[in-house]
MARVEXSE-583839 format. One record per atom (N, C-alpha, C, O): residue in one letter; atom name; x, y, z. Coordinates in steps of 0.02 Angstrom, whole numbers, plus 50000, padded with zeros to 5 digits. Atoms other than C-alpha are relative to their C-alpha. Layout:
// MARVEXSE-583839
 code site  east north    up
    a   CA     X     Y     Z
...
***
This chain:
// MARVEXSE-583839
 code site  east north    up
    x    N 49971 49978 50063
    x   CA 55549 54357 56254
    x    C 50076 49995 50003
    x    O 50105 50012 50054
    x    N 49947 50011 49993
    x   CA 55717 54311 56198
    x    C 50018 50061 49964
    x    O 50012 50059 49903
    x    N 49979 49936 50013
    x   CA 55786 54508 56186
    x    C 50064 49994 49932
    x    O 50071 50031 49883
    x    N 49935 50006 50050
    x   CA 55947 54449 56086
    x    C 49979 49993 49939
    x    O 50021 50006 49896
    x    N 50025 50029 50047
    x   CA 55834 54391 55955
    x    C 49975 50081 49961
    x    O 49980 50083 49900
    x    N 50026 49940 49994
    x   CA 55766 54575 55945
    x    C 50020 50035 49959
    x    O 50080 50040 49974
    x    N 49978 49973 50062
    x   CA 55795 54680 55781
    x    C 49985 50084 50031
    x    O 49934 50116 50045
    x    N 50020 49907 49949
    x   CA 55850 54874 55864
    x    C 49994 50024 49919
    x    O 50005 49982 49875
    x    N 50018 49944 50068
    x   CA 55815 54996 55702
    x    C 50071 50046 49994
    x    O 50110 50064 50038
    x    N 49951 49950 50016
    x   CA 55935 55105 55608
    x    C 49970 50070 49955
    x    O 49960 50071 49895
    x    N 50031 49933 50026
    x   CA 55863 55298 55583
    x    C 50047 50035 49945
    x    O 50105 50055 49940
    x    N 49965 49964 50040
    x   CA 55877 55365 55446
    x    C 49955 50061 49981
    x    O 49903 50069 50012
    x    N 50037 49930 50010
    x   CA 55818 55548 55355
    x    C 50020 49999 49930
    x    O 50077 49997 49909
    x    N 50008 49989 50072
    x   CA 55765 55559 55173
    x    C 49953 50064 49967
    x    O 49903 50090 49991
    x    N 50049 49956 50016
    x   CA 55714 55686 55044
    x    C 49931 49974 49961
    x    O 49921 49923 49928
    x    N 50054 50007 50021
    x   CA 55552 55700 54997
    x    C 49998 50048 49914
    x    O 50032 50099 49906
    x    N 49991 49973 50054
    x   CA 55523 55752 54814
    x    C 50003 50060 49990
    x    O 50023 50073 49933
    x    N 50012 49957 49980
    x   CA 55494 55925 54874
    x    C 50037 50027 50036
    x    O 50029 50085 50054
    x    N 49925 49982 49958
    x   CA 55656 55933 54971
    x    C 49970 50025 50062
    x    O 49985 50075 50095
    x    N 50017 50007 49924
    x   CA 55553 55895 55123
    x    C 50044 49972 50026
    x    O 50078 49943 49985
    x    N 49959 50049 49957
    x   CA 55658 55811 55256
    x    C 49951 49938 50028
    x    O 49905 49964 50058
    x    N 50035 50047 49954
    x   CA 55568 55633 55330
    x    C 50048 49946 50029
    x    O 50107 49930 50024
    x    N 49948 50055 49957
    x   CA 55622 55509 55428
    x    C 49955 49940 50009
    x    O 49894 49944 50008
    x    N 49995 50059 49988
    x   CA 55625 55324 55460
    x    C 50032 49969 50032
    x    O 50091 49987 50031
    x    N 49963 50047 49976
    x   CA 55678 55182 55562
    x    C 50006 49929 49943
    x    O 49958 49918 49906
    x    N 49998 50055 50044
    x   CA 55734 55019 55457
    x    C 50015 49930 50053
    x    O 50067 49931 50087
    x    N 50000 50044 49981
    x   CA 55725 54874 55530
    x    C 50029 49917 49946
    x    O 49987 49894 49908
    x    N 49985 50044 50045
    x   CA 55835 54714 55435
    x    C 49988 49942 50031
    x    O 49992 49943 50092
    x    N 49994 50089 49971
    x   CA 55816 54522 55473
    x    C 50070 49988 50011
    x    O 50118 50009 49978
    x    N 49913 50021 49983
    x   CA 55971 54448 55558
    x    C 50033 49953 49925
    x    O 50004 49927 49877
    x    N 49979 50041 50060
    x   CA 56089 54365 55441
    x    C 50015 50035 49946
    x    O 50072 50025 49925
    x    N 49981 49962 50041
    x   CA 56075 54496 55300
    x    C 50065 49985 49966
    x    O 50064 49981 49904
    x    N 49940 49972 50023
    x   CA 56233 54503 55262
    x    C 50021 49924 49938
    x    O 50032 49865 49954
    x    N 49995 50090 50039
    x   CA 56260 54362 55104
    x    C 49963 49978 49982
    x    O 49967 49939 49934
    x    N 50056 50020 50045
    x   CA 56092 54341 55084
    x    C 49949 50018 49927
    x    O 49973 50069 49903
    x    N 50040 49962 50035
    x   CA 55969 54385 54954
    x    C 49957 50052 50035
    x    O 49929 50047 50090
    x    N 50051 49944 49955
    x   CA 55875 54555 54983
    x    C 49949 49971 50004
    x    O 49927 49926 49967
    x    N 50054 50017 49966
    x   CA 55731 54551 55100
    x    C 49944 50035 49945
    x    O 49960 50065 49894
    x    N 50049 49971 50020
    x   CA 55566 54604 55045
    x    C 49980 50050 50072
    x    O 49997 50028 50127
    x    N 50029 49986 49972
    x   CA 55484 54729 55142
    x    C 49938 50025 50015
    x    O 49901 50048 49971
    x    N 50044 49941 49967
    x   CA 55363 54811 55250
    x    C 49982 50086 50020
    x    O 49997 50109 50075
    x    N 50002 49918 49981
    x   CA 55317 55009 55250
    x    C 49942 49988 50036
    x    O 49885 49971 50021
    x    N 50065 49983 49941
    x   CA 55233 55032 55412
    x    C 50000 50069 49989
    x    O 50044 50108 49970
    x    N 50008 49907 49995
    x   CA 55139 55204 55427
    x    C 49956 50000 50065
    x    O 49917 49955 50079
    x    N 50008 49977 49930
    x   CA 55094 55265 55587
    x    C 49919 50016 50007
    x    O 49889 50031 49955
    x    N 50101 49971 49974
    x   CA 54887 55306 55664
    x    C 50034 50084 50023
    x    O 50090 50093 50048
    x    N 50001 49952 49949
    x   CA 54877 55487 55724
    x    C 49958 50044 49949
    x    O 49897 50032 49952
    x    N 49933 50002 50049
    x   CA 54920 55573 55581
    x    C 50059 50027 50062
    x    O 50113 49998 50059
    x    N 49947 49971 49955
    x   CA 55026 55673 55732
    x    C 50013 49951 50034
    x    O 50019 49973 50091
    x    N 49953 50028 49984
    x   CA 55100 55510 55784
    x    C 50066 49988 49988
    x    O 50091 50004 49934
    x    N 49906 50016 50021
    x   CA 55280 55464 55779
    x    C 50027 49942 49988
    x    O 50072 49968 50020
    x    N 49964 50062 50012
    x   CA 55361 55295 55742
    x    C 50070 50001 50027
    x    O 50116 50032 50000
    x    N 49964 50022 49931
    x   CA 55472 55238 55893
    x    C 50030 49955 49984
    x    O 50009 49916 49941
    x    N 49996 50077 50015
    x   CA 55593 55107 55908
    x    C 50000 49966 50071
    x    O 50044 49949 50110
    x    N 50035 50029 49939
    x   CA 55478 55042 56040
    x    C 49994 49936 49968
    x    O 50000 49923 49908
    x    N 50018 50074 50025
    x   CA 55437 54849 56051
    x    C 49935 49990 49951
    x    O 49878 50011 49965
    x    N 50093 50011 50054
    x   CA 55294 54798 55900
    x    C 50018 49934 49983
    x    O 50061 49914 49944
    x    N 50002 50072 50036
    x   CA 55261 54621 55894
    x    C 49996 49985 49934
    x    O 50044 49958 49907
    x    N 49990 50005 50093
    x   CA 55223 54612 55708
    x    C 50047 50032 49960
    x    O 50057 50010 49903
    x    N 49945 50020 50027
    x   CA 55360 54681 55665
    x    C 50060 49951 50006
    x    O 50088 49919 49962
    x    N 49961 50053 49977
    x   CA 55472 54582 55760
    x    C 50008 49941 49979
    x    O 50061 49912 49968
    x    N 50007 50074 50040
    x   CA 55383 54416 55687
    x    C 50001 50016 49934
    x    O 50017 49968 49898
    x    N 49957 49997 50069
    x   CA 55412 54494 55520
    x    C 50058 49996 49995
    x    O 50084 49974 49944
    x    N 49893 50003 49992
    x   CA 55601 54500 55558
    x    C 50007 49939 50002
    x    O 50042 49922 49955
    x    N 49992 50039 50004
    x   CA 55595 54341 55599
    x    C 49976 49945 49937
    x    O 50013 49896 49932
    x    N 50036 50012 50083
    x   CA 55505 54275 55426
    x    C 50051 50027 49951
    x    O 50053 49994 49899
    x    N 49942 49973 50038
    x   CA 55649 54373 55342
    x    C 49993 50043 49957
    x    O 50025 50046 49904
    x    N 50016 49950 50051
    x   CA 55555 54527 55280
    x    C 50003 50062 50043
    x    O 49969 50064 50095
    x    N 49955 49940 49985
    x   CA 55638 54695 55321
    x    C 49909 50050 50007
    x    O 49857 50043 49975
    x    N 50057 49980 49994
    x   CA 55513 54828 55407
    x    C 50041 50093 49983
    x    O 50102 50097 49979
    x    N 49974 49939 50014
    x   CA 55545 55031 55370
    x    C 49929 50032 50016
    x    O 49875 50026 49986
    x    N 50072 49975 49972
    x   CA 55422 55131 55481
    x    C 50021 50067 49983
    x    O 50077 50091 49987
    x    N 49965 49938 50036
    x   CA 55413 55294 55403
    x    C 49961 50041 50046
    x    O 49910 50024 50075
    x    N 50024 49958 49973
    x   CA 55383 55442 55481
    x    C 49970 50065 49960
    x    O 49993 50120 49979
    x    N 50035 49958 50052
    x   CA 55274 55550 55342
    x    C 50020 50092 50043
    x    O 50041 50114 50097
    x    N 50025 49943 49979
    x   CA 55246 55726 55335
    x    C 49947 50026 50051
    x    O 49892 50011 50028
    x    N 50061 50007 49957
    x   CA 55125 55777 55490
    x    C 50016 49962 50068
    x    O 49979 49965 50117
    x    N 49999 50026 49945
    x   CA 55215 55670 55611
    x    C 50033 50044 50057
    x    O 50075 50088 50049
    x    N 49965 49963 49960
    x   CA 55252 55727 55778
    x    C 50067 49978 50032
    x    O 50092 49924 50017
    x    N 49914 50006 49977
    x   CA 55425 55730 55866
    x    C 50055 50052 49951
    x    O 50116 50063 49956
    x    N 49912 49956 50049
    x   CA 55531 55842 55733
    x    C 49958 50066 49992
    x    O 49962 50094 49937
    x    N 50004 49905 50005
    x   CA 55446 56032 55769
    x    C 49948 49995 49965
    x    O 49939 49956 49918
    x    N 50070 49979 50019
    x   CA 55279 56098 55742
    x    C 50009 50018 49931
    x    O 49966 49986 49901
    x    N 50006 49963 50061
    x   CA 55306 56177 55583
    x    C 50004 49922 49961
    x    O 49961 49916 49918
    x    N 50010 50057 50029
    x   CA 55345 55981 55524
    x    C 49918 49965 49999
    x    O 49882 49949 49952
    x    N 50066 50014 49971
    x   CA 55189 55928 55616
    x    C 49952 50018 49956
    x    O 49924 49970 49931
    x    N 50056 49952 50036
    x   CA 55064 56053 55516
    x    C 50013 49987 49921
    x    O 49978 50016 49879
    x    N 49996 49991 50082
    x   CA 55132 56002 55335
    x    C 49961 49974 49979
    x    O 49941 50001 49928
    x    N 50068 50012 50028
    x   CA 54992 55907 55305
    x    C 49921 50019 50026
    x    O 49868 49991 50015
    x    N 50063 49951 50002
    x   CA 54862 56022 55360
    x    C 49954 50014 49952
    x    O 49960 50030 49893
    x    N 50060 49969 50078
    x   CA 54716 56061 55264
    x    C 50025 49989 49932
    x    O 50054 49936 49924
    x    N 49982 50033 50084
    x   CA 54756 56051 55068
    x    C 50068 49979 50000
    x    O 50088 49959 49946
    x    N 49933 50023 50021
    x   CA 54941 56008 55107
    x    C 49986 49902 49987
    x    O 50013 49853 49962
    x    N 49982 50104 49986
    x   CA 54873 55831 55152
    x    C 49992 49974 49927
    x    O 49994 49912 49922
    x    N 50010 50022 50074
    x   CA 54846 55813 54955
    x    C 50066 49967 49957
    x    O 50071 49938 49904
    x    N 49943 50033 50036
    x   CA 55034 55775 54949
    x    C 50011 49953 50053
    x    O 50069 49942 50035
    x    N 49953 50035 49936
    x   CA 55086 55665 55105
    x    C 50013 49944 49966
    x    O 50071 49925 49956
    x    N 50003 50067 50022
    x   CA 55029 55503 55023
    x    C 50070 49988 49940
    x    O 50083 49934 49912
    x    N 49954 49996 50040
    x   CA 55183 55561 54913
    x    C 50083 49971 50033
    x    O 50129 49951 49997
    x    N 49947 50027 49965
    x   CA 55321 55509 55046
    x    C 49982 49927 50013
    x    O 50017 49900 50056
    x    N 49986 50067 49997
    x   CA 55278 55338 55041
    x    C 50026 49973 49924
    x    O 50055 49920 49913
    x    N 49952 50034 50055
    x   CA 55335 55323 54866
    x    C 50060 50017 49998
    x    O 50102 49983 49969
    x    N 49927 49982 50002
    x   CA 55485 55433 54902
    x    C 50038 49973 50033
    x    O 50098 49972 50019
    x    N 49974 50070 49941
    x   CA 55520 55304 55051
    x    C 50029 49956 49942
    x    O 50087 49947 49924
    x    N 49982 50073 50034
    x   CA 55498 55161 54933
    x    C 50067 50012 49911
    x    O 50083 49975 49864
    x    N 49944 49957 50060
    x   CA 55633 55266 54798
    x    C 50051 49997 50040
    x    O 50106 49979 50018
    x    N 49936 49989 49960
    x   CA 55742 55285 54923
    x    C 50019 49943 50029
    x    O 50073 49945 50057
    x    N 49966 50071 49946
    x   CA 55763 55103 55007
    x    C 50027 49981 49923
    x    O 50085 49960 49925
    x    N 49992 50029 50064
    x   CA 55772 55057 54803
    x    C 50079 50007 49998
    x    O 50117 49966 49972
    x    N 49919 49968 50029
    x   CA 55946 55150 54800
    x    C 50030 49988 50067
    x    O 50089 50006 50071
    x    N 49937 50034 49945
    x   CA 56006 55071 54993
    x    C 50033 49940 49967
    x    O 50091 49918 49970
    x    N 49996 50076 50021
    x   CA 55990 54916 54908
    x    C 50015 49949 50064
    x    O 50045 49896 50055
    x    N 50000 50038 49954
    x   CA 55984 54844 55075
    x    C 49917 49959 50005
    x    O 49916 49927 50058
    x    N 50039 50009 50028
    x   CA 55826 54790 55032
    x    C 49940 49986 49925
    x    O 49936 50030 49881
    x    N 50015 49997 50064
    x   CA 55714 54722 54890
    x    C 49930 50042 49976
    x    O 49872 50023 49979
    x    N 50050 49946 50005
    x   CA 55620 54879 54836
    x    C 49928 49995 49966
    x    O 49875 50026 49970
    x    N 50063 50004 50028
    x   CA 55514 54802 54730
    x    C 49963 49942 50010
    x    O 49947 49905 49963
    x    N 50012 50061 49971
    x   CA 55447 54671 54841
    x    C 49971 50037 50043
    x    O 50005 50035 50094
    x    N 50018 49934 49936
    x   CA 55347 54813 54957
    x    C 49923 49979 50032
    x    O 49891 49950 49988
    x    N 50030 50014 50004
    x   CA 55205 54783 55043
    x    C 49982 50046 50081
    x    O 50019 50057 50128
    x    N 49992 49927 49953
    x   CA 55122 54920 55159
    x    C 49923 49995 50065
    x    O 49877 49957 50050
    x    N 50031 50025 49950
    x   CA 55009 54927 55334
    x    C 49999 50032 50033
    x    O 50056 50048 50051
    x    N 50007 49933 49975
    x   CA 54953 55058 55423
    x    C 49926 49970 50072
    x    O 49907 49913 50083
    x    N 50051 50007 49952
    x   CA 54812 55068 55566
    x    C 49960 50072 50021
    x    O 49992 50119 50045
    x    N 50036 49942 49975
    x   CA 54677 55203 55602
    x    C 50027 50050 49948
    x    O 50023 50034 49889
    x    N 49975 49957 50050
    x   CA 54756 55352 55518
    x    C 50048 49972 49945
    x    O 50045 49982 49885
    x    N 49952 50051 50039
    x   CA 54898 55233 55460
    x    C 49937 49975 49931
    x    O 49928 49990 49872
    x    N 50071 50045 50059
    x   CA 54741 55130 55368
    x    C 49977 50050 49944
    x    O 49976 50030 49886
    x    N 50001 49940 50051
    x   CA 54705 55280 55271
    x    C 50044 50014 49969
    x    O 50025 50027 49913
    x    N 49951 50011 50025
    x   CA 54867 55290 55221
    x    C 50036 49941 49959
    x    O 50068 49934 49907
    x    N 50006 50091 50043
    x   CA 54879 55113 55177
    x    C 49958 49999 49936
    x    O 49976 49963 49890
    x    N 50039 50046 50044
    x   CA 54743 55105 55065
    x    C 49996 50076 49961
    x    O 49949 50089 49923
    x    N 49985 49953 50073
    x   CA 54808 55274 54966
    x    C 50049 49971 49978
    x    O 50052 49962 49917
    x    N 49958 50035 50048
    x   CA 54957 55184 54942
    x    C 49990 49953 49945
    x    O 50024 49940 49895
    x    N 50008 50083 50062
    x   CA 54861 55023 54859
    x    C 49953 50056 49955
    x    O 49943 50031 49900
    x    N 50053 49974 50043
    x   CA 54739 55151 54776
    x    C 50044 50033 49936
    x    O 50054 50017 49877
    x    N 49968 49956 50042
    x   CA 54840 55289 54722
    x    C 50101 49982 49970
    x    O 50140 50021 49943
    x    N 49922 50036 49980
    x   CA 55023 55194 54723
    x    C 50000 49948 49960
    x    O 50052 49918 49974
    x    N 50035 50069 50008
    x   CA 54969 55052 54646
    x    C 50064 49953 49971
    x    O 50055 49893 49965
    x    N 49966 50024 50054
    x   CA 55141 55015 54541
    x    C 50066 49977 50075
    x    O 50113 49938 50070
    x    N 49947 49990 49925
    x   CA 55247 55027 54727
    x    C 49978 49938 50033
    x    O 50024 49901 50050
    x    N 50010 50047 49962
    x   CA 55171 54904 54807
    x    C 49960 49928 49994
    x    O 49907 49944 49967
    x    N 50024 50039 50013
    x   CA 55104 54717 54800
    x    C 49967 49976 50044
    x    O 49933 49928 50025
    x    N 50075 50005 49949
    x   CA 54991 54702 54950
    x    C 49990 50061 50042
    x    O 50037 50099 50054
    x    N 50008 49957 49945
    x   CA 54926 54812 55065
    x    C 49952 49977 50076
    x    O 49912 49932 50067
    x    N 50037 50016 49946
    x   CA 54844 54793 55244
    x    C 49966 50062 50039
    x    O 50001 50105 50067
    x    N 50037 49910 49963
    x   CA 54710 54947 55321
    x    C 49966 49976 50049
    x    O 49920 49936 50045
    x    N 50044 50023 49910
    x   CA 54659 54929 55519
    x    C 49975 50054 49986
    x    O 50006 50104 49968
    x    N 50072 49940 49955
    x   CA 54495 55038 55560
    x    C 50039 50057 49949
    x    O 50047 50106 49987
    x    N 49993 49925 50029
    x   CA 54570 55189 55411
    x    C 49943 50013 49965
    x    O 49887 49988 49966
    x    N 50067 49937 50032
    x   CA 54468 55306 55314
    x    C 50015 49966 49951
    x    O 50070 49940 49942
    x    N 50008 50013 50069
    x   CA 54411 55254 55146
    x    C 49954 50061 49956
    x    O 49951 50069 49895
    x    N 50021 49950 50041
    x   CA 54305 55412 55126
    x    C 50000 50050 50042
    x    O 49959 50044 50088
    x    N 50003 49937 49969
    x   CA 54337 55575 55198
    x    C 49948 50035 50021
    x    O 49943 50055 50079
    x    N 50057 49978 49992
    x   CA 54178 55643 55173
    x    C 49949 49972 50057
    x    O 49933 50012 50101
    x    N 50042 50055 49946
    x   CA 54063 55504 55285
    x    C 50034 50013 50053
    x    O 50003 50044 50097
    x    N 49974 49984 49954
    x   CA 54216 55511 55403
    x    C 49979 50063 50032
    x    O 49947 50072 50084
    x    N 50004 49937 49956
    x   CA 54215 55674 55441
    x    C 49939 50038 49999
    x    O 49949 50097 50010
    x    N 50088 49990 50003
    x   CA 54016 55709 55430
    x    C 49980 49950 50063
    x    O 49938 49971 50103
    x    N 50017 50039 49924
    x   CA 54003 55564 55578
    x    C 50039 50003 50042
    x    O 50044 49953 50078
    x    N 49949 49986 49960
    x   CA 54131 55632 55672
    x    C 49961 50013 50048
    x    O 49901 50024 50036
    x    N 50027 49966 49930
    x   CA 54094 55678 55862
    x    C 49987 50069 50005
    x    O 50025 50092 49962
    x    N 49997 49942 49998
    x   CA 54049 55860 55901
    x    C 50068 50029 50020
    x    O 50092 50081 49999
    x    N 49914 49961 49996
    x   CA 54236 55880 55976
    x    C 50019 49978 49955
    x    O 50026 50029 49923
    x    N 49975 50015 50053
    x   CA 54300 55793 55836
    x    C 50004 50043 49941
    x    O 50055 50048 49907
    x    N 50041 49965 50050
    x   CA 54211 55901 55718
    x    C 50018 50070 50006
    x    O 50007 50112 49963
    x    N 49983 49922 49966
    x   CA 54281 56061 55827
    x    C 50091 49991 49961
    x    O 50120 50038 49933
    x    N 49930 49998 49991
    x   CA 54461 56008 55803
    x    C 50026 49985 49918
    x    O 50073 50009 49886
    x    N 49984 50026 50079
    x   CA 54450 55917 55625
    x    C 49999 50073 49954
    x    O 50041 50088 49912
    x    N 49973 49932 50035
    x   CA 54410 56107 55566
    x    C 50061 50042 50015
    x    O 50069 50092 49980
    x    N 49939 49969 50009
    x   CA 54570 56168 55613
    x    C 50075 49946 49969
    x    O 50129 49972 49954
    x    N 49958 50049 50026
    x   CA 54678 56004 55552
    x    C 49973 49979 49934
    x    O 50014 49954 49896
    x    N 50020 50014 50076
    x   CA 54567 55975 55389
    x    C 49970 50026 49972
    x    O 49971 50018 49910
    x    N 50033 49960 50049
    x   CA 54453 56093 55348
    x    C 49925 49985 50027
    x    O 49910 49959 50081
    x    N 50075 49966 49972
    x   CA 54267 56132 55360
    x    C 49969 49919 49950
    x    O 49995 49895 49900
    x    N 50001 50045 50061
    x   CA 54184 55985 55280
    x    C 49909 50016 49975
    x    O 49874 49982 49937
    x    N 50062 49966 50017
    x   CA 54013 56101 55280
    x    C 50010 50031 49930
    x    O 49966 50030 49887
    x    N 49973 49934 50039
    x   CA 54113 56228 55162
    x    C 49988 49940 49928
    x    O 49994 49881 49945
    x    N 50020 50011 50060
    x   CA 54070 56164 54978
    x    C 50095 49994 49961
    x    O 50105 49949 49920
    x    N 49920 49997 50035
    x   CA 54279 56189 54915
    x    C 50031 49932 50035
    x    O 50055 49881 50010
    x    N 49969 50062 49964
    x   CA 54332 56082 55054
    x    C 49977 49945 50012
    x    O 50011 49903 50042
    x    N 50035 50064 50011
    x   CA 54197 55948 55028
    x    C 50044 49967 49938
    x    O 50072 49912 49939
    x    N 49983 50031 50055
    x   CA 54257 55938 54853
    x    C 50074 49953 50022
    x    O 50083 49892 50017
    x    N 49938 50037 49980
    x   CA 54438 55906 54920
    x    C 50008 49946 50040
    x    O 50055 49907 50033
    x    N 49986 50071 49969
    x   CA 54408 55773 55040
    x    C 49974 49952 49950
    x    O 50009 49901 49948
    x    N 50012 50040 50036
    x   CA 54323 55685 54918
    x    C 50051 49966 49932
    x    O 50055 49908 49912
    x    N 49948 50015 50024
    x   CA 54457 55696 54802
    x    C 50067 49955 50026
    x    O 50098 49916 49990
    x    N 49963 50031 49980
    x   CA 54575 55632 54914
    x    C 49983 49927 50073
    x    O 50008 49903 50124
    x    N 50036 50070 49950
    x   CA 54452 55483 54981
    x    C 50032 49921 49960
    x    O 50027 49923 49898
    x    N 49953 50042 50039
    x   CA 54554 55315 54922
    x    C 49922 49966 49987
    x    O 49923 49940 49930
    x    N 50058 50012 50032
    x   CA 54359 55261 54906
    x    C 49986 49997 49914
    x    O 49957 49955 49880
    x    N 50023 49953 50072
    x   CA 54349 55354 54736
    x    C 50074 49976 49944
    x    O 50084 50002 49889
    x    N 49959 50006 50034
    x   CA 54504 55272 54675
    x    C 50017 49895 49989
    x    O 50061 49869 49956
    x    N 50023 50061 50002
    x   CA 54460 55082 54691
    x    C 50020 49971 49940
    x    O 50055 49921 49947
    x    N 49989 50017 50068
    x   CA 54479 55052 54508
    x    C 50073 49978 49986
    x    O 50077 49934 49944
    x    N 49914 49978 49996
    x   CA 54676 55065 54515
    x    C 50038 49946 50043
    x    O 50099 49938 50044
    x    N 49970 50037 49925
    x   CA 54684 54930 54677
    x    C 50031 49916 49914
    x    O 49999 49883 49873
    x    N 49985 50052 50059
    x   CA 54798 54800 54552
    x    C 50038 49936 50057
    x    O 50049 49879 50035
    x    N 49986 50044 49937
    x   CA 54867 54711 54743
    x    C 49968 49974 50035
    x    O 49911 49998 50037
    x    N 50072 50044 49963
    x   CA 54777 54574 54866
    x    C 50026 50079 50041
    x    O 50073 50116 50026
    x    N 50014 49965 49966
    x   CA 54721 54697 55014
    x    C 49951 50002 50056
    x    O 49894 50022 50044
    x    N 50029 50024 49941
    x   CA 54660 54657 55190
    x    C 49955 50069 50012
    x    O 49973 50116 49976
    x    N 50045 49943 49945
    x   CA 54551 54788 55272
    x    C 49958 49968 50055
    x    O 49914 49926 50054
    x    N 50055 50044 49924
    x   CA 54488 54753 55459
    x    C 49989 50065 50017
    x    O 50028 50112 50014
    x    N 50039 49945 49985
    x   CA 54354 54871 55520
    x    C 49993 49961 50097
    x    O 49961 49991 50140
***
């Protein structure tokens, strides 16, 4: 790997409509400067309690080089910035998270270091679930989307969960026996919102 070639990230911290605090790394294509804005990429992270690093990621990297700007966001729920951050999408909070990827894509609109409305979003595992609320429920933000192995229905998910899975998912999402909290995952299954998908959209299982 030729390291020089290597796009380091610039962190930044935005509000969320809710005068949450989140954070991001941005990643630009070399050259910038003179050119026309990039289009980008909103990566979202697997966990949900993962973090977005500016560790090496081949695909972004070969997006940098293609000349489309990456902005890995770090949602509500991620870890690294204090438990009390961590837990905001807990149980019915998670009904807003999918809301910081449009406040992301509001907020690169007004760096103008980027072309905001050129967005196109990619997630993996938990990320993938996140991905494919953005193309569901988002639908005006973004013009493709890409979902590795995410949830498309809450309900199935978390009904074939493992018995530890199933121990731990009731304290991070809720009971999905309980009749209130069935209704809610279902509500917030991007399954149930299909109608709305107006972008192409990869999904690999």
């Amino acid at each position: 790997l030729d390291l020089g070639r290597m796009v380091v990230p610039e962190y930044h911290r935005l509000r969320a409509r809710d005068d949450v605090t989140i954070h991001g790394l941005l990643y630009l294509p070399h050259g910038g400067a003179g050119r026309e804005q990039p289009p980008v990429l909103l990566a979202v992270h697997g966990g949900p309690t993962g973090q977005a690093r500016p560790d090496f990621n081949a695909a972004h990297q070969y997006l940098l080089t293609r000349g489309i700007a990456v902005f890995d966001l770090n949602f509500r729920g991620s870890s690294g910035f204090g438990k009390s951050f961590a837990r905001l999408n807990d149980g019915r909070l998670r009904a807003y998270e999918y809301l910081d990827m449009a406040d992301a894509i509001e907020w690169l609109g007004r760096q103008e270091a980027v072309d905001a409305r050129r967005v196109a979003v990619m997630g993996e595992s938990y990320g993938g679930y996140m991905a494919m609320a953005a193309i569901t429920r988002l639908q005006d933000y973004f013009a493709a989307g890409v979902a590795l192995v995410g949830v498309s229905n809450w309900v199935t998910a978390l009904e074939g969960a493992s018995p530890q899975l199933k121990a731990s998912d009731r304290l991070e999402y809720g009971n999905i026996d309980d009749p209130d909290d069935r209704a809610f995952f279902h509500e917030i299954s991007p399954i149930n919102y299909v109608a709305n998908v107006v972008a192409p959209v990869m999904v690999l299982h």
